[in-house]
C-alpha positions in Angstrom: 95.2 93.1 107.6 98.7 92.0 107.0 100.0 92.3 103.5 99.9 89.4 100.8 102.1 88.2 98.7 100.7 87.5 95.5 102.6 85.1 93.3 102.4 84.7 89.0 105.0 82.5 88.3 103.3 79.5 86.8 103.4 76.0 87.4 106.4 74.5 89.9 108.3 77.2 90.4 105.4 79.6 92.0 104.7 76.9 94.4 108.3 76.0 95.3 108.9 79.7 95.5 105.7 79.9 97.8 107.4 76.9 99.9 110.6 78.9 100.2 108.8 82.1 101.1 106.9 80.1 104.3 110.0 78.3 105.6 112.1 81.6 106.0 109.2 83.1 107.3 106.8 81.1 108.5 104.0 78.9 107.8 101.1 81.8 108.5 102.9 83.8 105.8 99.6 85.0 103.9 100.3 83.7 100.0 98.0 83.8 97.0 99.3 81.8 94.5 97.6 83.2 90.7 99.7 82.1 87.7 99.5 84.6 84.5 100.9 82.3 82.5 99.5 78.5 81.8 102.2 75.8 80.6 100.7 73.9 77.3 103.6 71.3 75.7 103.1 71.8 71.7 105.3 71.1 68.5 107.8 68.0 67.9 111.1 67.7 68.6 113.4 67.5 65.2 115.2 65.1 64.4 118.2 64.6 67.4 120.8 62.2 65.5 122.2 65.7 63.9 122.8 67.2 67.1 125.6 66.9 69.7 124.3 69.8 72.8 121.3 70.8 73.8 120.5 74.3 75.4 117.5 74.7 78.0 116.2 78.3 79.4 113.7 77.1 81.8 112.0 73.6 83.6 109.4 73.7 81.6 111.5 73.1 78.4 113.1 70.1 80.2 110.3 69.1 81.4 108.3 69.0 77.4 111.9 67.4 76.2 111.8 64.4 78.4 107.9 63.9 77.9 108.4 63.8 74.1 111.1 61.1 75.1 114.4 63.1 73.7 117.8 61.6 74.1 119.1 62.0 77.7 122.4 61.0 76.3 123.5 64.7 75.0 125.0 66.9 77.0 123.5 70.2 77.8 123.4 73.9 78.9 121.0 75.5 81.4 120.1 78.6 82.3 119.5 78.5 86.5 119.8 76.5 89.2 115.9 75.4 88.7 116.9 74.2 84.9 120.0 72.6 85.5 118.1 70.6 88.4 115.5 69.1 86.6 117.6 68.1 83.2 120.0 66.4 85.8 116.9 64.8 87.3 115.9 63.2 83.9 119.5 62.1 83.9 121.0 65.0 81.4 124.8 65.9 81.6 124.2 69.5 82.2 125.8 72.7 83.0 124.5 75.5 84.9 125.2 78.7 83.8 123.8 82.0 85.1 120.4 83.4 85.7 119.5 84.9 82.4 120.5 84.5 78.8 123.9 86.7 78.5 125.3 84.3 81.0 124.4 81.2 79.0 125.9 82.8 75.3 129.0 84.3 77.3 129.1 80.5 78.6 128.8 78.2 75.9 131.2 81.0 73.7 134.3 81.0 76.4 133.5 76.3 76.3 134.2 74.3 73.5 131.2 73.0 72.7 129.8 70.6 70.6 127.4 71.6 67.9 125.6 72.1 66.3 123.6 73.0 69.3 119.8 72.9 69.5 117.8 75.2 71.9 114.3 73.5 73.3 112.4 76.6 74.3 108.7 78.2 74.5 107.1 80.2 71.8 107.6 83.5 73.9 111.5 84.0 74.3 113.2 87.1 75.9 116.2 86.7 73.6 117.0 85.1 70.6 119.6 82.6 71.5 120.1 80.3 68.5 120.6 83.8 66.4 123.0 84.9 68.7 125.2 82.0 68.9 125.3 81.1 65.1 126.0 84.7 64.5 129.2 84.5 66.9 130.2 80.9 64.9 128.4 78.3 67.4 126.0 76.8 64.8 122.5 76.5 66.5 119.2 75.8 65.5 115.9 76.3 68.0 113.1 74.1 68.9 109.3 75.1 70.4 108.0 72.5 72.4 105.5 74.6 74.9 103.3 77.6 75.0 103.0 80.0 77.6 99.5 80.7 77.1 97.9 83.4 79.3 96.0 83.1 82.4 93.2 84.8 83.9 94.2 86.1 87.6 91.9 83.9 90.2 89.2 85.6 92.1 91.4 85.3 94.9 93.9 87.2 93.6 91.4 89.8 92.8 90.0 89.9 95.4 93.2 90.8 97.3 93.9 93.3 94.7 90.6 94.7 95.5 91.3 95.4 99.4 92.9 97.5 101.2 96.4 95.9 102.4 99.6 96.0 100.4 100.3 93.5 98.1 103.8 92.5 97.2 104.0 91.1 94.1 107.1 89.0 92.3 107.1 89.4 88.8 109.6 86.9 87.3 109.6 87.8 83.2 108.9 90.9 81.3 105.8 89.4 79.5 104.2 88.5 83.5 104.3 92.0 84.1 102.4 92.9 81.2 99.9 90.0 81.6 99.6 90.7 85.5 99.1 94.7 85.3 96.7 94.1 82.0 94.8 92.5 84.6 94.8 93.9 87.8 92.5 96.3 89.2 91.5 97.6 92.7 93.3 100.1 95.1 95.2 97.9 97.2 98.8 99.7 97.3 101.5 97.3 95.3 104.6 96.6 95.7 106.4 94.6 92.9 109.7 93.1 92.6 111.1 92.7 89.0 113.6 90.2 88.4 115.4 92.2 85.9 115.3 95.8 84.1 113.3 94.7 81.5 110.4 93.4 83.7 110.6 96.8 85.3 110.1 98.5 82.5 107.1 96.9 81.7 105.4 98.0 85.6 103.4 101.0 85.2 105.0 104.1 87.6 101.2 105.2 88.5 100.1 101.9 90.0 103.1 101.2 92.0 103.6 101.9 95.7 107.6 100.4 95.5 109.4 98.8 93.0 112.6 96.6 93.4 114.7 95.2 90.7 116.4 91.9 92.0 120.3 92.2 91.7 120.6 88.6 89.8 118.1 87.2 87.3 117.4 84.2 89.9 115.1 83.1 92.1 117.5 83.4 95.3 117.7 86.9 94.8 114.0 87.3 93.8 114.0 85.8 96.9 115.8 88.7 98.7 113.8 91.3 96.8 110.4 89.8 97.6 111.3 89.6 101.8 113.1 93.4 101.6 109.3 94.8 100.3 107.6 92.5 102.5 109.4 94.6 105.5 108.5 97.7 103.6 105.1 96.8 103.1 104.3 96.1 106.8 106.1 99.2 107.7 103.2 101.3 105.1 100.4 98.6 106.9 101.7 100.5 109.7 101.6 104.0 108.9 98.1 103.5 107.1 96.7 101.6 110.4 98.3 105.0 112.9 96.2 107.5 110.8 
C-alpha cells in the first residue's frame, strides 16, 4: 500500500491544505482527513467603541468576530496569510504579519499603532499576546470568542494508523500533537511534520519513524515539509516491500 497522509488540522484549513496537497500531487494522492480539534464560537465580544485595532491569530477568530457582527471598520493585524485572507474577505483593513506570534508583537512594536488594541482569540493560546504588548507599552486587552474543543480521531484514521503503510502526519500546533499522539495507536511507522519546535517537542521520539520541523510557522512551508516525508516515506514503503 502507498503511504497516507493523515491530516488534524480542523475545520477549513485541513481541507484547503488537503486541496493543496492533491493539486501538486495529484488527485489519487491517498488523504485522511481527522481533525483533533473541533471549532465551537463561545463568549461575547466587549464592548468595541473603546477600541481602535484589532489583532487576529487564526480564521477561526475572524471567522467568530464577523458572526458576532463586530465592526469591520477597525483596522487590524493578522498572523498568516490564511488570517489576513479571510478578515480582508469580511472587508477588514488588515495586515499580515508573519507565521507565528513573535512576528506579529515584533510587527505591531516597530508600527505605530492605534490602541488600545484588542486580541479576538481561542481559549487555548500558544502565547500570551495582550501581556506581551502591554508589558512593552502597546496597551491591549484580549477577547475569547471560540473553543478548540478536542476531537476523537475517526475510525478511518485509526484504521490507517492500525495498518501497515507509513503515515505522514502534519501536526500544525503544539496542543495537536498532544491530542493526536494521546490518541493514536497501531504499528503503522509515522512520519510527522511539526510546524515549529514546540510541536516537536510534544511528538514522542519512540513512536516516530521521521520527524521534520517546517522552516516557517506557515502552511507553505508545512507544505514543503509534509511532500519531503512523503518522498521519504515511499522510499521506507520500498525497503519494507524488498524484504
Amino acid at each position: 500500500m502507498s503511504p497516507t497522509i493523515l491530516i488534524t488540522r480542523p475545520g477549513h484549513g485541513g481541507a484547503d491544505f488537503a486541496d493543496r496537497l492533491r493539486a501538486e500531487l495529484g488527485a489519487d494522492l491517498s488523504i485522511v482527513l481527522s481533525p483533533v480539534m473541533r471549532i465551537e464560537q463561545c463568549g461575547a465580544l466587549p464592548d468595541l467603541t473603546r477600541y481602535r485595532t484589532l489583532i487576529f491569530t487564526s480564521r477561526h477568530g475572524v471567522e467568530a468576530y464577523v458572526a458576532k457582527r463586530g465592526r469591520c471598520d477597525l483596522p487590524a493585524f493578522g498572523v498568516g496569510g490564511a488570517t489576513a485572507a479571510a478578515a480582508r474577505a469580511a472587508g477588514i483593513d488588515v495586515t499580515a504579519c508573519g507565521g507565528d506570534a513573535p512576528d506579529l508583537i515584533a510587527r505591531m512594536l516597530a508600527t505605530k499603532v492605534g490602541q488600545p488594541c484588542l486580541h479576538l482569540r481561542g481559549t487555548h493560546a500558544a502565547r500570551n499576546i495582550s501581556g506581551a504588548l502591554s508589558s512593552a507599552g502597546l496597551e491591549t486587552d484580549e477577547a475569547v470568542i471560540y473553543r478548540q474543543a478536542p476531537a476523537a480521531l475517526t475510525d478511518e484514521a485509526l484504521a490507517v494508523l492500525d495498518g501497515n503503510a507509513p503515515v505522514v502526519v502534519p501536526l500544525f500546533s503544539p496542543r495537536s500533537a498532544r491530542l493526536f499522539f494521546d490518541q493514536a495507536r497501531g504499528d503503522a511507522p509515522l512520519l510527522v511534520a511539526a510546524i515549529s519546535d514546540n510541536a516537536a517537542q510534544e511528538v514522542p521520539d519512540c513512536r516516530v519513524a521521521a520527524i521534520e520541523i517546517a522552516h516557517d510557522p506557515c502552511a507553505e512551508a508545512m507544505l514543503e515539509a509534509t511532500k519531503r516525508l512523503l518522498d521519504a516515506a515511499k522510499r521506507l514503503e520500498g525497503r519494507n516491500a524488498a524484504k
